[in-house]
C-alpha positions in Angstrom: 72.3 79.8 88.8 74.6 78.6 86.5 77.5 76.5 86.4 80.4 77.7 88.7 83.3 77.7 86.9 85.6 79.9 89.8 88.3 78.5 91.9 87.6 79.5 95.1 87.9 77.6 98.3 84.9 77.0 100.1 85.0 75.9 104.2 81.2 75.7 105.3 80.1 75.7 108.5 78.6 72.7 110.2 75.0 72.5 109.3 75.5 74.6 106.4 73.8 74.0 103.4 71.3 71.3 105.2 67.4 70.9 105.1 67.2 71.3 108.7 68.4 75.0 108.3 70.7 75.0 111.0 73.2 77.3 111.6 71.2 79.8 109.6 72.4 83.4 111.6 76.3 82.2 111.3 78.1 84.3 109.0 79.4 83.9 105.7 83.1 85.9 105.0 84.4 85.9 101.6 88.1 87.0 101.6 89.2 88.6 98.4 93.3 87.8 98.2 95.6 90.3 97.1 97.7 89.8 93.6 99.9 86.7 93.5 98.4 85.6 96.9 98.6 81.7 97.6 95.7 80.0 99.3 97.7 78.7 102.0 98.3 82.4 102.8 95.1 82.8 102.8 93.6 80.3 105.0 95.4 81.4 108.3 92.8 84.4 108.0 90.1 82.2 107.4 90.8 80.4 110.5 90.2 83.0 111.7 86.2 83.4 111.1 86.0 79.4 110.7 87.3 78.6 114.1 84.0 80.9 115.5 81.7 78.8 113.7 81.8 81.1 110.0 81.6 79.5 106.3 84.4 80.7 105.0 84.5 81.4 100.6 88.4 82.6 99.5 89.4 83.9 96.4 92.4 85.7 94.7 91.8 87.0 91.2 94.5 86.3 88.4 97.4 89.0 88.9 97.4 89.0 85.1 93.9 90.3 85.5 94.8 92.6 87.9 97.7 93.9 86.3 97.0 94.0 82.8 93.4 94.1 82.0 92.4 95.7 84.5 94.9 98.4 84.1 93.9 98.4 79.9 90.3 99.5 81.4 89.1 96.0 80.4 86.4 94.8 83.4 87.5 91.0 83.5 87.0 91.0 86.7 83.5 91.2 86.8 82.3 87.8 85.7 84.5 85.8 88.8 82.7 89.1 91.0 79.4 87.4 90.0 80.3 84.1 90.4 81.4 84.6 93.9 78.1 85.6 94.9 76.1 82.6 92.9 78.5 80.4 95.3 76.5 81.7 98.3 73.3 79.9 96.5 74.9 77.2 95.3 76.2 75.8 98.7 72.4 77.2 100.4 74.8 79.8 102.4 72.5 82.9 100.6 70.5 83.4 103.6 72.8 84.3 106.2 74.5 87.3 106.9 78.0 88.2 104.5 81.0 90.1 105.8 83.7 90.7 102.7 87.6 90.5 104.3 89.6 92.6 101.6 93.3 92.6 100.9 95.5 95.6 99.2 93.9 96.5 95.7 93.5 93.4 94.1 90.7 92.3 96.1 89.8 96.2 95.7 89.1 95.7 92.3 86.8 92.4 92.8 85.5 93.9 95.6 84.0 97.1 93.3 82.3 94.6 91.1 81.1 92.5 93.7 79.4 96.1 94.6 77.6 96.8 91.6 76.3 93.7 91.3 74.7 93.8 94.5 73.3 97.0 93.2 72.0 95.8 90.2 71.0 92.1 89.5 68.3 90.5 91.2 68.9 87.7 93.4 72.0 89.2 94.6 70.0 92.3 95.6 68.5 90.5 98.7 72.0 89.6 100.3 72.1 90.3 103.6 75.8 92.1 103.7 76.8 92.9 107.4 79.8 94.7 107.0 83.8 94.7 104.9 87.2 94.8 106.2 89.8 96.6 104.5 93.3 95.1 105.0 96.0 97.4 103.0 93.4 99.1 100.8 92.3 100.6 98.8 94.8 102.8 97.7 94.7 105.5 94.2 96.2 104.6 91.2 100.0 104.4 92.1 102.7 103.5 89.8 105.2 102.9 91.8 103.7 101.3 94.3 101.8 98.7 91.5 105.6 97.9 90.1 106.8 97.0 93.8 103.5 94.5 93.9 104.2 93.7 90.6 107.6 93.0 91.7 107.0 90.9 94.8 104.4 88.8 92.3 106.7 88.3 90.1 109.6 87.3 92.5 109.7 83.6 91.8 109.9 83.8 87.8 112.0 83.4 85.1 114.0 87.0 84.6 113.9 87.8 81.0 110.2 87.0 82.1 110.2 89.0 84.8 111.7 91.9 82.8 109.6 91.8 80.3 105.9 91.8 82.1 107.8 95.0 84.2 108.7 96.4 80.8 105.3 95.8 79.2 103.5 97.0 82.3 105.2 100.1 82.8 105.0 101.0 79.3 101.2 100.6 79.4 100.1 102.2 82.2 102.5 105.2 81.5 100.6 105.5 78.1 97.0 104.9 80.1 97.3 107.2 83.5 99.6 110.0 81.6 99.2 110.2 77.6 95.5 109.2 77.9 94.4 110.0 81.5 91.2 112.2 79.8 89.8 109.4 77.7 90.3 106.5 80.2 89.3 108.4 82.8 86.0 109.0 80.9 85.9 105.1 79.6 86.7 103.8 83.3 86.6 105.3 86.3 89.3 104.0 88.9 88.3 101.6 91.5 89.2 103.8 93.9 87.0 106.4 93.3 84.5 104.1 92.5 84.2 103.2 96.2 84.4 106.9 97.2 81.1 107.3 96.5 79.5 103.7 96.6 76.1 103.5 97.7 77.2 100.8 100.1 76.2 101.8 103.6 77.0 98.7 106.0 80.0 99.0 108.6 83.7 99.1 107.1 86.6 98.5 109.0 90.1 99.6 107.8 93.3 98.4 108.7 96.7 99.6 107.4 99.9 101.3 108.5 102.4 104.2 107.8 105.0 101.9 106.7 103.0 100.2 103.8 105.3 100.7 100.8 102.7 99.9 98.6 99.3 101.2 99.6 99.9 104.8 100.7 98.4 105.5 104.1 96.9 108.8 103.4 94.5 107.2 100.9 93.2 104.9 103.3 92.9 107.7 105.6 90.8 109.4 103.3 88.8 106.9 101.6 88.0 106.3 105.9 86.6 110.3 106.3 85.3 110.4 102.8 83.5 107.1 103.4 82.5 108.4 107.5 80.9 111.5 105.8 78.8 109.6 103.8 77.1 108.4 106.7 78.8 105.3 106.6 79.9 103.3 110.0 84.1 103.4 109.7 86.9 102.4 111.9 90.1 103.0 111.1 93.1 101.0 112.8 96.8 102.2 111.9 99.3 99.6 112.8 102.3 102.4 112.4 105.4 99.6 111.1 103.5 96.8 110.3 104.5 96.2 106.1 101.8 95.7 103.1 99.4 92.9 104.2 102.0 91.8 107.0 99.6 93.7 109.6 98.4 90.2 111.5 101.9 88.4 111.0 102.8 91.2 113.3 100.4 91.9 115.5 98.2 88.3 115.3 96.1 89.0 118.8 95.5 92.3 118.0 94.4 91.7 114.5 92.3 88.9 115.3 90.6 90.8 118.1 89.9 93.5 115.5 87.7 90.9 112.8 86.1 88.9 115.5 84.7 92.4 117.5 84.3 93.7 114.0 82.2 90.5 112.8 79.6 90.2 116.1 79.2 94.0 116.1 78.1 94.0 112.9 75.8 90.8 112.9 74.1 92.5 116.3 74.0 96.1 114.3 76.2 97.7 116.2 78.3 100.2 114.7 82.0 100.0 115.4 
């Protein structure tokens, strides 16, 4: 492979990675943050899996990525998607089984490359993927609920910053999703319906709730059935009041109980 040039955080397992091969049917979750994520958010849900005896790969893609290439129809999410997967032979983790731990769009989008290279580029086609948890996602192109992320990103900057990326964004993506919907449609289909009909058929697990002002519960719901009819293994866990990506700071026993069960059933091959 060649030189990893991603940021990602990397918790292995012990034994991981050794001559002696131990540790070789303990599973491998790579959580894909949501935009503007910090790693210290991240790592409580690592703990998560690393605390049952998982390697644990994090990742959050660039929210200027997200929102703004991404939304221009430009993939520039693609070559980190790669990159992730290369870590799994670079640290000797390839072998064992992968579980993907996705939050809210952002890690939608990595997610959907991630996919299509699995698909389509040899060595990655002999991963051993056991399964993919949804956490607040995915959810259909959304304007106002992307300014509200965009918003909660941008919290902590300068203003005439802040009003200028909300200026620059909205401008753009009114001129993409309504003035040119036909041609970008045709150029780049959305993530969302991208995964619709993905020829992914290991266990998926979504968790989301009524009250998400960002990731509207009905697509979840229907990505879920739409998914389900596919032949797919889906479960589908509504946490009712629980905000966007808030749903284990509520509910942290129930959440947790959720990924673990979720994790062994899909190592053993049960479906949820």
């Amino acid at each position: 492979m060649g030189a990893v040039r991603l940021e990602a955080a990397v918790e292995l397992a012990p034994g991981s990675g050794t001559e002696t091969g131990r540790g070789d049917g303990q599973p491998v979750v790579i959580l894909l943050g949501w935009a503007g994520c910090q790693d210290k958010y991240l790592a409580k849900y690592s703990a998560i899996y690393s605390q049952k005896g998982c390697s644990v790969i994090r990742y959050t893609a660039s929210w200027r990525m997200i929102f703004f290439s991404e939304t221009f129809g430009i993939r520039s999410l693609q070559t980190p998607a790669r990159q992730l997967l290369e870590l799994l032979f670079d640290y000797s983790i390839a072998n064992r089984p992968v579980l993907f731990h996705v939050f809210s769009n952002g890690g939608v989008m990595l997610y959907r490359y991630i996919l299509e290279a699995l698909h389509a580029h040899q060595p990655f086609k002999n991963l051993r993927v056991a399964g993919a948890i949804f956490d607040s996602a995915p959810g259909r192109r959304n304007l106002r609920g992307a300014l509200r992320a965009l918003a909660a990103v941008l919290a902590s900057t300068n203003v005439l910053l802040r009003y200028f990326l909300f200026l620059a964004f909205t401008t753009s993506a009114v001129a993409l999703r309504i003035l040119l919907y036909p041609l970008t449609r045709f150029l780049h289909e959305s993530h969302y319906d991208a995964l619709l009909s993905a020829p992914s058929r290991w266990p998926e697990l979504y968790l989301y709730s009524q009250a998400d002002a960002i990731i509207k519960a009905g697509d979840v719901k229907h990505m879920a059935e739409a998914r389900q009819q596919l032949g797919v293994p889906v479960k589908a866990v509504d946490f009712v009041d629980s905000a966007h990506v808030s749903h284990m700071r509520l509910y942290p026993t129930h959440y947790r109980h959720l990924c673990t069960t979720f994790l062994s059933d899909c190592v053993r091959g049960s479906p949820p």
